[in-house]
PLY file of the C-alpha trace (Angstrom):
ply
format ascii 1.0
element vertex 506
property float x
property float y
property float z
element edge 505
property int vertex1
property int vertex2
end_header
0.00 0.00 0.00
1.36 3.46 -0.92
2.03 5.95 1.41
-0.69 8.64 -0.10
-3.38 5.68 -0.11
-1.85 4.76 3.18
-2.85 8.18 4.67
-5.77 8.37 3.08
-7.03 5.06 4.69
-6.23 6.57 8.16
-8.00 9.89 7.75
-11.23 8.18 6.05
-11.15 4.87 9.11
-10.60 7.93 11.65
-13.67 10.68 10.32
-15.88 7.19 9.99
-15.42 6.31 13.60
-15.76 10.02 14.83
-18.85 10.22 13.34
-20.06 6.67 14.80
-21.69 7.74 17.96
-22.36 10.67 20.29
-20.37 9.22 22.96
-17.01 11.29 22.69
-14.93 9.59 25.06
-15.73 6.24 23.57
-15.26 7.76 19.97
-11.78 9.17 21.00
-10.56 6.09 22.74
-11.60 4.07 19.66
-9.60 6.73 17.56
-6.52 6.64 19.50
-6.30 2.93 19.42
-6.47 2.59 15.40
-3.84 5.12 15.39
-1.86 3.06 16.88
-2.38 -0.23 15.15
-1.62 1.84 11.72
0.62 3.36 12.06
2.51 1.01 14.31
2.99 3.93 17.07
4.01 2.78 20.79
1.30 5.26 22.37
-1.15 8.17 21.86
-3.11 10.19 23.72
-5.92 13.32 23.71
-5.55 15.67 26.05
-8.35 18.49 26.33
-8.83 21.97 27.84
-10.28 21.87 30.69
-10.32 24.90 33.26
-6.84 26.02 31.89
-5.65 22.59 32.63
-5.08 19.72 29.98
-6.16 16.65 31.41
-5.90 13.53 28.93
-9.46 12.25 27.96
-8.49 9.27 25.98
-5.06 6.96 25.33
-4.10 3.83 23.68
-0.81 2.23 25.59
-1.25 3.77 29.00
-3.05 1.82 31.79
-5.80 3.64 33.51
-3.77 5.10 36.45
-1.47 6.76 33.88
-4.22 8.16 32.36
-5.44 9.61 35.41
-1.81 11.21 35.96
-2.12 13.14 32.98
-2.67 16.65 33.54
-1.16 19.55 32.44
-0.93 23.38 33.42
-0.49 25.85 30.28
2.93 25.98 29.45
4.36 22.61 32.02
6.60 20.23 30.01
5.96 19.70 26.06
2.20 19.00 25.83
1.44 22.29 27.90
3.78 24.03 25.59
2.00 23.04 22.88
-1.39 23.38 24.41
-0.78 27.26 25.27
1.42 28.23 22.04
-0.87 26.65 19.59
1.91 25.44 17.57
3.04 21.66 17.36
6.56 20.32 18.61
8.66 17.20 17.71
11.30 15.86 20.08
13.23 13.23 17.44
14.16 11.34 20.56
12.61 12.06 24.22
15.55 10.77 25.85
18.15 13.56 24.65
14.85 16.00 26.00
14.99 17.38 29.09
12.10 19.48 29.05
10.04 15.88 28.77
8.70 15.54 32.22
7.42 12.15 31.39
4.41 13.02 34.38
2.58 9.81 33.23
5.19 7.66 34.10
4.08 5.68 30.98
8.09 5.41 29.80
9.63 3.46 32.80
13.46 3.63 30.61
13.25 6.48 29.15
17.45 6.09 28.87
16.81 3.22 26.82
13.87 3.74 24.40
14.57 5.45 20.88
11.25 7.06 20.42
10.09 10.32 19.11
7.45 12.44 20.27
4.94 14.36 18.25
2.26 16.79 19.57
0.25 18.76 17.75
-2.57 21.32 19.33
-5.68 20.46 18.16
-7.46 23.72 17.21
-11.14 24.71 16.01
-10.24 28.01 14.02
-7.82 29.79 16.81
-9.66 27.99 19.97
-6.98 25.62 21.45
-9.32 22.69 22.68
-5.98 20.57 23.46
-3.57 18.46 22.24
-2.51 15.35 20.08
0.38 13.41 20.85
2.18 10.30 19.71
4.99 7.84 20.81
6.78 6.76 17.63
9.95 4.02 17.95
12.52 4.96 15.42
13.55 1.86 14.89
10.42 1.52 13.04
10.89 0.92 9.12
10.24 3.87 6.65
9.24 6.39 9.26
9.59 10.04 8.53
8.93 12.23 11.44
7.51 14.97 8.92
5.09 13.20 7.10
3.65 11.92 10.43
3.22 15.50 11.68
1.46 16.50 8.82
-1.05 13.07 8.99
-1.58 13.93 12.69
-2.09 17.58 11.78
-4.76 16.57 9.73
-6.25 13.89 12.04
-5.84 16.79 15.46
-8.57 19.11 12.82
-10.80 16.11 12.54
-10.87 15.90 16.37
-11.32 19.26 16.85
-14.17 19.30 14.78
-15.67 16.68 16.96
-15.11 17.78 19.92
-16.14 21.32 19.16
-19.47 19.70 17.86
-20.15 17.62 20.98
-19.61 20.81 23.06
-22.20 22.70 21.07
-24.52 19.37 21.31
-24.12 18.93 25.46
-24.40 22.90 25.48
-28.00 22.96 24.11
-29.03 20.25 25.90
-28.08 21.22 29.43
-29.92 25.09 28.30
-33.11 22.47 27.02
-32.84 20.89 30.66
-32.63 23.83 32.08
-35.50 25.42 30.28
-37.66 21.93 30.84
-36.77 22.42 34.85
-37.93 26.31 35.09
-40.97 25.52 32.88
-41.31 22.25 34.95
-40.69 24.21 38.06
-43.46 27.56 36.83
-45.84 24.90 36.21
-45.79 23.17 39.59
-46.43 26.51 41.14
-49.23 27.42 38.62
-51.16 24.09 39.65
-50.34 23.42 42.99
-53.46 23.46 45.30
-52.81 26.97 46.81
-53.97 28.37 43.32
-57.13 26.57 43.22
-59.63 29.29 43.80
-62.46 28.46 46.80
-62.63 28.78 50.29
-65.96 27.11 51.24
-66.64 24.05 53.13
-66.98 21.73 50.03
-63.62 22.55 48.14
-61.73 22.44 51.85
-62.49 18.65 51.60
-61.48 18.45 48.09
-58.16 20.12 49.22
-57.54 17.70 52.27
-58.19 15.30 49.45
-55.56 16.23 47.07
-52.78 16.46 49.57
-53.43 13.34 51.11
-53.59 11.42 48.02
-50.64 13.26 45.69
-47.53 11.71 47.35
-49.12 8.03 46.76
-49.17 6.26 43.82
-52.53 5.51 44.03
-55.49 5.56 40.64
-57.32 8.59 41.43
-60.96 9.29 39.82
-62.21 12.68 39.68
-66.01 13.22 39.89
-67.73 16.59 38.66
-69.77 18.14 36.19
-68.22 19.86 33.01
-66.51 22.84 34.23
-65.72 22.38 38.19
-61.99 22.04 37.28
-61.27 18.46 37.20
-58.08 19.04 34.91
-56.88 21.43 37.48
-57.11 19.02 40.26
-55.58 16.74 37.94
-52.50 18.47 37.51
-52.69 19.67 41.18
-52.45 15.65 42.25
-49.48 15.50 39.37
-47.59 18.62 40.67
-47.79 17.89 43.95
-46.57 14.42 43.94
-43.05 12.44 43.46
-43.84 12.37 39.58
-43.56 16.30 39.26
-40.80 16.42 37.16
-41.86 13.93 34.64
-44.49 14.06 32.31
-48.50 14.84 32.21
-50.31 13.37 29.48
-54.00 14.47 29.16
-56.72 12.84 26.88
-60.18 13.06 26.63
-61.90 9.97 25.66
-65.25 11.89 24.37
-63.19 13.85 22.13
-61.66 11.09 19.95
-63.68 8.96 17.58
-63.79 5.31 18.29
-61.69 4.08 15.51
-58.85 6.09 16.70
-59.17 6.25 20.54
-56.96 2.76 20.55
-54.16 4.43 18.59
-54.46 7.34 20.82
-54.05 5.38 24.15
-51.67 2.82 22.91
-49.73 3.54 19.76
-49.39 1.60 16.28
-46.46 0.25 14.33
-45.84 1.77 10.65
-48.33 -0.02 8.19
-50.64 -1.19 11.02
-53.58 0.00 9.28
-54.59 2.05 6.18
-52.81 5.97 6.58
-50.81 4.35 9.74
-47.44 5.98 7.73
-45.29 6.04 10.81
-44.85 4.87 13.79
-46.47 6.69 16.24
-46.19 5.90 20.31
-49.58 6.46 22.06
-50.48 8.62 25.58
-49.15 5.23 27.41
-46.07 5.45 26.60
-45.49 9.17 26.23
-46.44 8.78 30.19
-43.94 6.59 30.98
-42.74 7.61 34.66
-45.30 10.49 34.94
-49.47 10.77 34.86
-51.60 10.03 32.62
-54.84 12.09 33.05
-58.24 10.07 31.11
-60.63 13.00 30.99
-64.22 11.67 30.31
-63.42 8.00 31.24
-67.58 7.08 30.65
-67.49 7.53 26.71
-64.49 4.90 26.96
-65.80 1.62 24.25
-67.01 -1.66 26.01
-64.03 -3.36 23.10
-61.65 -0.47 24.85
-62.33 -0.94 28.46
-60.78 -4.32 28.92
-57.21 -3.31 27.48
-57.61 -0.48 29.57
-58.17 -2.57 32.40
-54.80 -4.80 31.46
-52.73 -1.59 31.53
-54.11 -0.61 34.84
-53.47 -4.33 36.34
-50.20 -5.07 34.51
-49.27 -1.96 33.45
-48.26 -2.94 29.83
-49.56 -3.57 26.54
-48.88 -3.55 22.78
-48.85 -0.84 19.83
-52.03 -2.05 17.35
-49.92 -3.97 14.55
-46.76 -5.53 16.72
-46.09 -8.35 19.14
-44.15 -6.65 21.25
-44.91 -5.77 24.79
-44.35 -2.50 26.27
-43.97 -2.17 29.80
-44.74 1.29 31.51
-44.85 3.17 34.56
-47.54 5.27 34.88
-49.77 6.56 37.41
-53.53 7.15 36.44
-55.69 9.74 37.40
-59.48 9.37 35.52
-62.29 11.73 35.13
-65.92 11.70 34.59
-69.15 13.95 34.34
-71.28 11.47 34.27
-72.43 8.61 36.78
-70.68 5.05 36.48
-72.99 3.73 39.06
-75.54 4.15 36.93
-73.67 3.18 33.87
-72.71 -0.05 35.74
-76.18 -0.85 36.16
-76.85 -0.65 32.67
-74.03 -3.00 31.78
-72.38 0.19 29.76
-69.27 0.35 32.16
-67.05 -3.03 33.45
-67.18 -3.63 36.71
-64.08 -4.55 37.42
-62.59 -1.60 35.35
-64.77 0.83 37.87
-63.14 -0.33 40.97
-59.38 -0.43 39.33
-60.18 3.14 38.51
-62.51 4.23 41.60
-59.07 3.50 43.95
-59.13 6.99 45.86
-62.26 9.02 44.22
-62.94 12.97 44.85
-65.86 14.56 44.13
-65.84 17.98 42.39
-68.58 20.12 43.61
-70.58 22.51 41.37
-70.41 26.17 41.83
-74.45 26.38 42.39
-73.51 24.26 46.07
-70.18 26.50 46.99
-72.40 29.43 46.25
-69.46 31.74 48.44
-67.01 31.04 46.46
-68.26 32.79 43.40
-67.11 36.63 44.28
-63.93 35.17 45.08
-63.89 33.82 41.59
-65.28 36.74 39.92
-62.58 39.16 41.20
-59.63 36.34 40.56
-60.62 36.37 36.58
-61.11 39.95 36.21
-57.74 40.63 37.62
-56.49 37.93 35.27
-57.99 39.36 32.39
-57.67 42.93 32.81
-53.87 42.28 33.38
-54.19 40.01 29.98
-55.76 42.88 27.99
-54.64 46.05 29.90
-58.12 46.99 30.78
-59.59 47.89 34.45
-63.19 46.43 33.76
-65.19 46.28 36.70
-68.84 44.92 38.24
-71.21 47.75 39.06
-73.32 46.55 42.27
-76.67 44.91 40.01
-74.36 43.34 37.67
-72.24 41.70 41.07
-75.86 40.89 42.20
-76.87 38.57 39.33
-73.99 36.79 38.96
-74.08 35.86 42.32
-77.66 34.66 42.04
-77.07 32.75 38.72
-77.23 29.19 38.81
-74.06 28.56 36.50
-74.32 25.57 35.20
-70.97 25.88 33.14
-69.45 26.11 36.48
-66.38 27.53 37.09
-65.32 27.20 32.94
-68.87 29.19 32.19
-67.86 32.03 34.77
-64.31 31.89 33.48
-65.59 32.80 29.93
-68.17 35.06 30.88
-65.55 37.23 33.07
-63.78 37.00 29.83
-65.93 37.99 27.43
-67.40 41.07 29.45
-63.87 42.21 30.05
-62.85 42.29 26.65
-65.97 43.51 24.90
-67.11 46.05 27.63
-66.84 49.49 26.27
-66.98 51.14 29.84
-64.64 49.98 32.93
-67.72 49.68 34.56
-69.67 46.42 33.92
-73.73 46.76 34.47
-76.84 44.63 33.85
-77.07 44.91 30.90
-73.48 43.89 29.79
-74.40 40.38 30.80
-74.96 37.84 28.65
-78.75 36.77 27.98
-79.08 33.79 30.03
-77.77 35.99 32.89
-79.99 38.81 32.50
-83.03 36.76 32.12
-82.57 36.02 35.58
-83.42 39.44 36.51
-86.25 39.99 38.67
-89.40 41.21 36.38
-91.35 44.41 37.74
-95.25 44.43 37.29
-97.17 47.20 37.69
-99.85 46.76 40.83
-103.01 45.27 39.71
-101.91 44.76 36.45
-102.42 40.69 36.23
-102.14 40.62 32.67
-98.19 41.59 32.66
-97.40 38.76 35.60
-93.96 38.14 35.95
-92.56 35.03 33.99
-91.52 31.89 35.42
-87.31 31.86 35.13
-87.49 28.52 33.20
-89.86 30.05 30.50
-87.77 33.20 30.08
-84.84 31.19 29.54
-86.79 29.24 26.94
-87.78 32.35 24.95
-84.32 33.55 24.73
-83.15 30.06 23.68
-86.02 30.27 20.66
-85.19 33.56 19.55
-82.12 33.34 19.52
-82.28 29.94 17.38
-84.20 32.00 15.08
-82.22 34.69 14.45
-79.37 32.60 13.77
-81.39 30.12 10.95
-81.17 27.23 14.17
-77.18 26.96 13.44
-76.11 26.22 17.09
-72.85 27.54 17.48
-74.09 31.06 16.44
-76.85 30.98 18.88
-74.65 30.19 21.69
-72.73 33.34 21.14
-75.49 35.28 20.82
-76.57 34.00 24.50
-73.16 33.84 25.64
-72.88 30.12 26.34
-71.10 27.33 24.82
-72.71 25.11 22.32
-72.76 22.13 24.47
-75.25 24.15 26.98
-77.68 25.20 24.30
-77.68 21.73 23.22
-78.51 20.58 26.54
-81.04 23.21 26.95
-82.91 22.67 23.81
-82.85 18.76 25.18
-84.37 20.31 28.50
-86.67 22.41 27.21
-88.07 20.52 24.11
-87.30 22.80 21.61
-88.33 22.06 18.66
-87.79 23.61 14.76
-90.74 24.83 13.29
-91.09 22.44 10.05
0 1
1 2
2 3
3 4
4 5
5 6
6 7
7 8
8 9
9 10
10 11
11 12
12 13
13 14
14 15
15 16
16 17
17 18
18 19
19 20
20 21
21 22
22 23
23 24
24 25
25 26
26 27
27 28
28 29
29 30
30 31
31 32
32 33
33 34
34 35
35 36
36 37
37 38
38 39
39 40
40 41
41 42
42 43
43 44
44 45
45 46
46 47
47 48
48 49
49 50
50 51
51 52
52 53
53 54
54 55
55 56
56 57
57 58
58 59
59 60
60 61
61 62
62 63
63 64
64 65
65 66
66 67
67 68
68 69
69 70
70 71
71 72
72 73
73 74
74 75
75 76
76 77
77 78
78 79
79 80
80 81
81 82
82 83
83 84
84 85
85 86
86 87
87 88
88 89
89 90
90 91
91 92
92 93
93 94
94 95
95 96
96 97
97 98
98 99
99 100
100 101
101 102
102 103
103 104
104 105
105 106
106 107
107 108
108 109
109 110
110 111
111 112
112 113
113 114
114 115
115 116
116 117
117 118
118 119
119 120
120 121
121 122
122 123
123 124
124 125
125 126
126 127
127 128
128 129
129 130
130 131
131 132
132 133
133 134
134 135
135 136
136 137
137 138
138 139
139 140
140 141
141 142
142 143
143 144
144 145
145 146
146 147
147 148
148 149
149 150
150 151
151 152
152 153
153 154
154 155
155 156
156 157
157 158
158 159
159 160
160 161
161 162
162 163
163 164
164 165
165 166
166 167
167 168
168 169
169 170
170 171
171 172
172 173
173 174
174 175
175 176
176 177
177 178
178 179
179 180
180 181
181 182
182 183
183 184
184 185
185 186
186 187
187 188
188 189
189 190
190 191
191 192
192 193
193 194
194 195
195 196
196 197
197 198
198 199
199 200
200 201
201 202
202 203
203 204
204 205
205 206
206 207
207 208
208 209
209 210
210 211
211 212
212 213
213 214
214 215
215 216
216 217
217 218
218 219
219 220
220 221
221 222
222 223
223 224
224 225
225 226
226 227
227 228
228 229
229 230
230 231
231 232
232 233
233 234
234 235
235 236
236 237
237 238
238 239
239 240
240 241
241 242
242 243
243 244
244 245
245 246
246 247
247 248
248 249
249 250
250 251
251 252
252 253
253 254
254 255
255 256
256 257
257 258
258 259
259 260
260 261
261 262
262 263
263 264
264 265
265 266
266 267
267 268
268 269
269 270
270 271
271 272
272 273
273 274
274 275
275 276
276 277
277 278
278 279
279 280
280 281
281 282
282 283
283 284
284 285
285 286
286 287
287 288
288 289
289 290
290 291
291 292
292 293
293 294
294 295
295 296
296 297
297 298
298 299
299 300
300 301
301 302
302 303
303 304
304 305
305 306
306 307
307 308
308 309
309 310
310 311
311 312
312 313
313 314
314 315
315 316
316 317
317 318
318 319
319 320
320 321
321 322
322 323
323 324
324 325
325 326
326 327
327 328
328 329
329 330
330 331
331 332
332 333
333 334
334 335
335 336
336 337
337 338
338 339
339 340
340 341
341 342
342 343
343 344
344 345
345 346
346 347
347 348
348 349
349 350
350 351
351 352
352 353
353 354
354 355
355 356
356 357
357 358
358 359
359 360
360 361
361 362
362 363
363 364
364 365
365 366
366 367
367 368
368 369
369 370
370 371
371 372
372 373
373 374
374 375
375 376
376 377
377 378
378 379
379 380
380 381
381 382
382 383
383 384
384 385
385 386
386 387
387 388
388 389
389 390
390 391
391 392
392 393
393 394
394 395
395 396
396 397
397 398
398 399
399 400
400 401
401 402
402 403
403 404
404 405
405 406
406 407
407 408
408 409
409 410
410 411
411 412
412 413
413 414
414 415
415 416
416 417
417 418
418 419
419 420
420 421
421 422
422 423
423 424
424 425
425 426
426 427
427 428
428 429
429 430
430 431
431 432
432 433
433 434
434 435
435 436
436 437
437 438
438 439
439 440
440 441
441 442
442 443
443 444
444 445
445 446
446 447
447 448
448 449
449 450
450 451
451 452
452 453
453 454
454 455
455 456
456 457
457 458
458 459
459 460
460 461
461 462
462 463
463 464
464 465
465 466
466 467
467 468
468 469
469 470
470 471
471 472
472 473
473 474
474 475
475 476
476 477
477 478
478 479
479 480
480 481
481 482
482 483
483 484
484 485
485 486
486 487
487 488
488 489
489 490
490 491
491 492
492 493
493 494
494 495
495 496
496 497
497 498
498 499
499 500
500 501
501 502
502 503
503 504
504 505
């Protein structure tokens, strides 16, 4: 083999195994050591920067206490010469050197060894990140001190190149960690319990709930209309718990259609079904050592509930289209507006899935029975949104008055939005009666004049259900529109036209 094919061997083997994995001390090591058995060389070692102190990082032909004797100030002996000049150095024979302090004690007859020694600095544009050097015996055949200082000239670059890279890499990913923990670490405090806005009776034993039950590792099931906050809670339990620095995972089962919810909870394998073009790893497994919050846990399938079920007992399972088991650790926390009792008596819900799930329950009360809680809520959203939209909306007396005495049954999410809505679209900082969305105001108290029995007040129920009409009118019976006209969601005006018996005029 030539000697420009020769070199050209050594600089492809060297860039190939530089670039075979993202561990850099195994990478160097596994450099150093072909070196060697290439070029025939006696030793080599990497020395890096480190503090203003080269300390070798990897060697071929020094045993591990050598290694660990290998450090360097800037300027000491030949490598910290090199290391703080920048320029290489070549003793033709280290025993005629005196300046080769030797602080390894790799050479144990240094008086009797012909060898040369080559270091070179190994440099990313003028950044010294250390140094290169070699032991070469000159009793070796064909050697020529120059052409090996240019091949390790041209092998230090390479290095640098990866070392520099792997700096950059570990860089970004300790600022990443450290961005994960402050977001981590801003979220715990956003959702631990003290944020949870109530003082009354009824959310005092959901608190004594939550703290008692967040350090375990116990199934938790969260019970509550739509809208008392059962995410919150959720997160509260997750937050508060040993899991806080891992992941929460959130789905809700009513929002997924059935042909996908399995995907969704488990995963699937590339090719596993018709548009499956990836693989993709399901809610599980994304909550591997953190929470895994099942909003809406009812509208789960009967052919869903017993893998659920498996998960819950094993705590594995498989993506839809492999064989392979996945094992998990995972802690559950379920929620549901409607109730399983009743479901169970129907034969709509396993039984056996209820009680795996219905470990440590905690009931959610509505905002119509923690009636005292609701000013405190009111003046906790305005300041939120007046901050969020520089504005410094307030509630005149009347308008204070009625939403006290509404019944909300949104809950806390219908307040939320109503507080919201009035804040932002509100021309005066001064919020009054008739600000309020419809269903609100119709539960203002009607005035009749005295004996005037034909103009008798209105039963609440049937005001409601006028609004409701008209409003379905105006808007050609497209639901979504009415509901902003009333200033409810469409899921209430669905439930109200249910209630009411509304019907479309055919």
């Amino acid at each position: 083999m030539g000697k420009d094919t020769t070199e050209l061997t050594v600089v492809y083997e060297i860039s190939k195994l530089l670039g075979s994995s993202l561990d850099i001390n195994r990478t160097l090591k596994m450099t150093m050591k072909f070196l060697c058995m290439f070029l025939d060389l006696k030793r080599a070692t990497i020395a890096l920067m480190q503090d203003d102190e080269l300390a070798i990082m990897a060697a071929h032909g020094l045993t591990r206490g050598e290694i660990e004797l290998g450090h360097y100030k800037k300027g000491e002996g030949i490598m910290g010469q090199v290391g703080k000049s920048g320029y290489p150095i070549v003793i033709p024979n280290i025993r005629d050197e005196p300046f080769f302090l030797n602080k390894t004690g790799a050479r144990h007859d240094i008086k009797s060894e012909d060898v040369a020694f080559l270091c070179v600095p190994i440099k990313f544009g003028r950044e010294i990140l250390g140094v290169l050097s070699v032991d070469r015996l000159l009793n070796s055949k064909g050697v020529s001190l120059d052409e090996d200082l240019r091949l390790l000239k041209i092998i230090s670059a390479l290095i640098a190149q990866a070392v520099k890279l792997h700096r950059q890499v570990q860089q970004e990913k300790q600022e990443l960690i450290a961005q994960r923990d402050a977001l981590r670490f801003e979220l715990k405090g956003k959702y631990k319990i003290d944020n949870v806005v109530g003082n009354s009776p009824e959310m005092q034993a959901v608190y004594e709930a939550v703290h008692r039950v967040a350090p375990s590792k116990a199934t938790v099931m969260l019970v509550g209309e739509s809208g008392t906050g059962k995410e919150l809670i959720a997160r509260a339990i997750h937050y508060m718990g040993p899991r806080a620095n891992e992941q929460f995972v959130k789905l809700n089962c009513a929002s997924i259609p059935e042909g996908l919810l399995e995907a969704e909870l488990f995963g699937h394998e590339k090719g596993a079904f018709t548009g499956a073009a990836n693989l993709r790893k399901g809610r599980f497994e994304l909550a591997h050592r953190g929470t895994i919050f099942l909003d809406e846990i009812a509208e789960l399938t009967p052919t869903l509930q017993p893998k659920l079920l498996r998960v819950l007992q094993e705590r594995e399972f498989e993506r839809i289209g492999s064989e392979r088991t996945i094992k998990v650790d995972v802690r559950v926390i379920a929620a549901t507006s409607r109730n399983l009792e009743t479901l169970l008596k129907e034969g709509k819900f396993r039984e056996d899935l209820y009680y795996r799930l219905n470990v440590v329950p905690i009931t959610l009360p509505p905002l119509r029975y923690r009636r005292e809680d609701i000013s405190a809520l009111i003046e906790f959203f305005l300041d939120k949104f007046n901050a969020e939209n520089a504005r410094e909306a307030k509630l005149s007396p009347d308008a204070l008055k009625l939403m006290l005495e509404y019944p909300w049954p949104g809950n806390v999410r219908e307040l939320e939005n109503t507080v919201e809505r009035m804040v932002i679209m509100t021309p005066e900082d001064v919020v009054v009666p008739e600000h309020l969305p419809l269903n609100i105001r119709a539960s203002m108290p009607q005035t009749t004049p005295p004996g005037d029995a034909s103009r008798q007040p209105m039963p609440l129920m049937q005001i409601e259900r006028s609004h409701i009409v008209d409003a379905l009118v105006k808007t050609g019976w497209v639901y979504a529109q009415a509901a902003r006209v009333l200033g409810i969601t469409p899921r209430q005006i669905c439930y109200k036209v249910k209630k009411y018996g509304i019907r479309q005029a055919q």
